[in-house]
BALO-685637 format. One record per residue: residue in one letter; x, y, z of N, C-alpha, C in turn. Coordinates in pm, whole numbers, plus 50000, padded with zeros to 5 digits. Layout:
N
aXYZXYZXYZ;...
% end
This chain:
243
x052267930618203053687926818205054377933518324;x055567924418363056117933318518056747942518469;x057527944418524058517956318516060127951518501;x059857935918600061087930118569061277919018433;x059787917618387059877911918254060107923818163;x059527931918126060197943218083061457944318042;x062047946818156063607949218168064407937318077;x063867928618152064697915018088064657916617914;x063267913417871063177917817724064037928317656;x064187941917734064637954517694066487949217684;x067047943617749068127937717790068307929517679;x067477921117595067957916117522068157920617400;x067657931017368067357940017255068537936917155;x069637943617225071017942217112071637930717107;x071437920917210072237906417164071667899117056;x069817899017069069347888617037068597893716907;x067837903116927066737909716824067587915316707;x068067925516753069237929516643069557921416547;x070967914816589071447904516516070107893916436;x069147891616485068157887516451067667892816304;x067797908016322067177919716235065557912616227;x064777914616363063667912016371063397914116547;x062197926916558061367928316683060287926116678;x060297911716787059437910016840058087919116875;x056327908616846055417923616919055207911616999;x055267902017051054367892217111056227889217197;x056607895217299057917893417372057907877217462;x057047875917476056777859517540057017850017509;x057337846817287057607843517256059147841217246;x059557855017246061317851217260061837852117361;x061417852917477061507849017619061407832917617;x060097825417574059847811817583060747802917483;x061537810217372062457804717285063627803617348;x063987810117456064907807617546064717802017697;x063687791517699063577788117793063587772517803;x065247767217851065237752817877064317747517964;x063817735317950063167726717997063497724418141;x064817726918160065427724918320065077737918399;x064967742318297064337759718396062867758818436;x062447752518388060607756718444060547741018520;x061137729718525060687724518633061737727618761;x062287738518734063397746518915062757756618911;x061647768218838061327778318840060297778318947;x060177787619040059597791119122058317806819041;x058717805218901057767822618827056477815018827;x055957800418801054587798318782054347795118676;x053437800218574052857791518439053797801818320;x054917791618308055757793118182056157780018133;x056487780717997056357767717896058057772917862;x058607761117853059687758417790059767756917639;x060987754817547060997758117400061417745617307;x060597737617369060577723317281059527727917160;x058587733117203057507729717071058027737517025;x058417752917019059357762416916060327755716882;x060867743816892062107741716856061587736716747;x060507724516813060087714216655059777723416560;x058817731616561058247742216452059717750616400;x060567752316446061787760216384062267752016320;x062237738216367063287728716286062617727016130;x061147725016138060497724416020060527740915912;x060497749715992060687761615885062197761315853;x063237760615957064587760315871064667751215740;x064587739015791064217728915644063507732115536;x062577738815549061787746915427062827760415380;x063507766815428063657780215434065247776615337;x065937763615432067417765215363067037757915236;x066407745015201065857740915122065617751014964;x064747757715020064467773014933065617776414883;x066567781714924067817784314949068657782414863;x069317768814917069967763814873069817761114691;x068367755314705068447755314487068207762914460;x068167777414524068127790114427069757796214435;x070527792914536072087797014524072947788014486;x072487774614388073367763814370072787760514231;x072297765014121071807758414034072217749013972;x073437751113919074077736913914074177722213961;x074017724714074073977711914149072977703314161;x073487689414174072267679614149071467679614326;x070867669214321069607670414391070347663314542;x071427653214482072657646614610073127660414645;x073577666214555074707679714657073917685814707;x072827694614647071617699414755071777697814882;x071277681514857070817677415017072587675115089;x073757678015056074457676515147074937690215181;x074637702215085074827713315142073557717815248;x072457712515225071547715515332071857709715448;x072477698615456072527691715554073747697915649;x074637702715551075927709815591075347725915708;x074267728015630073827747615675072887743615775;x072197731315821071477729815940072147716816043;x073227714416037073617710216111073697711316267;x074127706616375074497711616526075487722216522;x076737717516491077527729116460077417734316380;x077117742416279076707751916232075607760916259;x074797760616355073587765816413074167769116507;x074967760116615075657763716740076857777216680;x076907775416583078007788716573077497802616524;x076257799416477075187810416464075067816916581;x074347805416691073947806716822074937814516892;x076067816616856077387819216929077627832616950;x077607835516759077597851516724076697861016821;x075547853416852074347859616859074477861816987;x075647856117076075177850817245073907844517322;x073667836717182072197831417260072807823417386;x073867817417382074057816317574073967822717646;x074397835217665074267845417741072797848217810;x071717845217752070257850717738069227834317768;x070007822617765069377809117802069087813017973;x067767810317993066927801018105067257790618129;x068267787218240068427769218282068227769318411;x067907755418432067597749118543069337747718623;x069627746218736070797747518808071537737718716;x070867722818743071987714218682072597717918563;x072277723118449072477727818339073137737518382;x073367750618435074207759018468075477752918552;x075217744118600076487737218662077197728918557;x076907726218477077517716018340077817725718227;x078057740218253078307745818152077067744118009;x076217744318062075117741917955074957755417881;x075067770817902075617775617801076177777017682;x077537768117690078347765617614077747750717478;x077137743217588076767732117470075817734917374;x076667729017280076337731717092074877726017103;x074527714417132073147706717127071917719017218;x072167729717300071517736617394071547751917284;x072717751917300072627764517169071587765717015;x072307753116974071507753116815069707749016833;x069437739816958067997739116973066867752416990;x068047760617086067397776117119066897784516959;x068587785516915068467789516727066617784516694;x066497771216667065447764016638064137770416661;x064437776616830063407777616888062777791516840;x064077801016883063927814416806063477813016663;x063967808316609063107807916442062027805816422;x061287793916538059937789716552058907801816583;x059507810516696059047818516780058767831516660;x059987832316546059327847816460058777843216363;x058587825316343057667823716224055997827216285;x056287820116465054757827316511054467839316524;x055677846216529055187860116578054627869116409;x055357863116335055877875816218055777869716061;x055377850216074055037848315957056067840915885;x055957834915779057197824215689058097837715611;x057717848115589058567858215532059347861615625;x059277867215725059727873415842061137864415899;x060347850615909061467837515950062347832015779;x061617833515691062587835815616064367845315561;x063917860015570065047862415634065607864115720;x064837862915852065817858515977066697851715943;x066467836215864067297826715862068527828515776;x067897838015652069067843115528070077846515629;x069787853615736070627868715767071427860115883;x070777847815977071567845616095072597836516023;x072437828015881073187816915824073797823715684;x073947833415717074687840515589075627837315568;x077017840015663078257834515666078457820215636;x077517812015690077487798315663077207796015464;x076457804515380076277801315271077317811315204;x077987819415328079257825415149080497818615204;x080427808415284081697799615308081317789415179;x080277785215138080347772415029080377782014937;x079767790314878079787798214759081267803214707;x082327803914840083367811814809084637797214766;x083787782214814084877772214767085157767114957;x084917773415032085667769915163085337758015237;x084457753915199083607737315206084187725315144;x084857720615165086137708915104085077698715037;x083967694815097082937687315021082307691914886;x082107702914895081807712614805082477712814700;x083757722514741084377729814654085457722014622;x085767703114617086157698714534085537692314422;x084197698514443083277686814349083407699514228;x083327712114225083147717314082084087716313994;x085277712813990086527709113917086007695613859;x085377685413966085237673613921084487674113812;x083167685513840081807680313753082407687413588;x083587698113611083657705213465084507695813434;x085587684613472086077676313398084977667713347;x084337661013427082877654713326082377661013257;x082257672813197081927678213141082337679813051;x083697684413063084617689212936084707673512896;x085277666612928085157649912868083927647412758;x082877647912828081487642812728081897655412576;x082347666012611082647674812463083897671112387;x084587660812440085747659112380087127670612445;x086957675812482088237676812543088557677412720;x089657687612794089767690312888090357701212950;x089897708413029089867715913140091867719813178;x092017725513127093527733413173093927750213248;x094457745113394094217758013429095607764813444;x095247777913477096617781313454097157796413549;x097757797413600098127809113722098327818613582;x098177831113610097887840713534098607854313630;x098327853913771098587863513838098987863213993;x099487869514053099297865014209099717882614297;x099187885714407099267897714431099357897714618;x100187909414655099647907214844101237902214905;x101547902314988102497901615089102637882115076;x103797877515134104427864215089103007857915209;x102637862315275101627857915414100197859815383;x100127865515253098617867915254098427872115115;x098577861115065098807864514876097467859614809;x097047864414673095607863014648096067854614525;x096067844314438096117840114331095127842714269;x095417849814089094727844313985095037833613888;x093497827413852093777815713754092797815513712;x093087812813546091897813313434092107794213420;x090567791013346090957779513313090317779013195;x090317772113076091167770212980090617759212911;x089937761512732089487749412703089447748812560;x090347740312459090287742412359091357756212362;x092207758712443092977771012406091877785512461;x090527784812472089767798712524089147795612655;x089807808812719089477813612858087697811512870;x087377799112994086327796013024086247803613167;x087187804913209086557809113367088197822713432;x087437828313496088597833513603088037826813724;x088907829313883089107824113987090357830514056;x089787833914165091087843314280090827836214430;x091627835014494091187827614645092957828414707;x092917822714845094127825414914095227817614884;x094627804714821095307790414759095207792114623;x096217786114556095767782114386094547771714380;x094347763114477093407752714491091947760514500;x091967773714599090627780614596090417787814432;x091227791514396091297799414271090867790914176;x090937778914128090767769314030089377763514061;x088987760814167087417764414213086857774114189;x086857783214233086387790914186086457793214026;x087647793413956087517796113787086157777713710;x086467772213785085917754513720084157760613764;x083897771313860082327771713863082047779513765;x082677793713720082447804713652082457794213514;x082907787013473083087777113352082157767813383;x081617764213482080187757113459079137763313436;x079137771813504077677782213480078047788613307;x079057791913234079517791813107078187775913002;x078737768213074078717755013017077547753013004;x076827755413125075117756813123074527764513026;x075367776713014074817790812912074907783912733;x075677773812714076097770412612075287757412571;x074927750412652073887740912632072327748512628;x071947760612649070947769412654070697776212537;
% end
């Protein structure tokens, strides 16, 4: 290895690996996970491979990994919401905003034209790299290894749906406990209980309510997040009660 590959690797340490919470032993790999296709046919370094095939292989372990995921942090949900929260956590933008945290622009290999088009910045260049890097520590380090890579780089992305902040989402659990409460004969009544915090940044509580007994609490920045939140704590109830 040179001295100026070295360096470069050593350089990436805290943008990329870190945040990663995963070091590399095979550094070629996350060198070649950042290496656009426009870079090695302008590169004058010689025999280096660009990060298409890490990308395909990342794209297939993310799909396995959020997959995993997802029906172990959603039990409730049918097999449609699944696949639209998966579809939601591997999206372009949502990978590109992974990619973001991480500065994987900062650390991309491009060919001129691409550096002249702001190719940095593009979401489709960003989230492929993500791809690539994931590919690159399932080779280096194994399906465990790229497993929580992926927990840890898409974390924020799964406590935004968990917390209600997903409008696709987090209007469907109100819906499914009114179907619910319906098939038992009655319905779902919620009710502000509390509210706390400055007129700019106030937290609501709300219990909701069935047959007259407290099925759920729920706190969020809106009464709308709060009642989501109380309609899940009362489904997972609902589940316990059919059990």
């Amino acid at each position: 290895m040179t001295v100026v590959f070295l360096t470069l690797v050593w350089s990436m340490y805290q943008d990329i690996q870190v945040p990663l919470g995963y070091i590399f032993r095979n550094a070629t790999l996350l060198l070649q996970a950042l290496t656009h296709r426009s870079f090695v046919s302008s590169s004058s370094e010689g025999s280096i491979s660009h990060n298409e095939r890490l990308e395909f292989l990342g794209d297939a372990v993310l799909g396995l990994v959020i997959s995993e995921s997802v029906a172990e942090k959603f039990p409730l949900s049918s097999e449609g919401e699944l696949s639209k929260i998966r579809a939601g956590l591997i999206s372009r933008p949502a990978l590109a905003q992974a990619a973001q945290r991480m500065h994987v622009g900062k650390w991309l290999r491009l060919g001129r034209g691409e550096e002249g088009t702001q190719g940095r910045e593009k979401p489709s260049l960003l989230s492929n790299a993500l791809e690539a890097l994931i590919g690159a520590v399932y080779l280096d380090g194994g399906l465990e290894a790229a497993r929580l890579v992926i927990r840890r780089i898409l974390g924020p992305e799964f406590d935004k749906i968990q917390k209600g902040k997903v409008p696709s989402i987090r209007s469907d659990f109100k819906t499914r406990l009114q179907e619910w409460a319906h098939q038992q004969g009655t319905n779902p009544m919620y009710r502000l209980v509390g509210e706390s915090g400055p007129d700019h940044q106030k937290i609501f509580l709300v219990e909701v309510l069935m047959n007259g007994e407290v099925w759920g609490f729920g706190e969020g920045k809106t009464k709308k997040d709060a009642e989501q939140q109380a309609a899940q704590q009362a489904l997972r109830r609902s589940r316990s009660s059919v059990e």
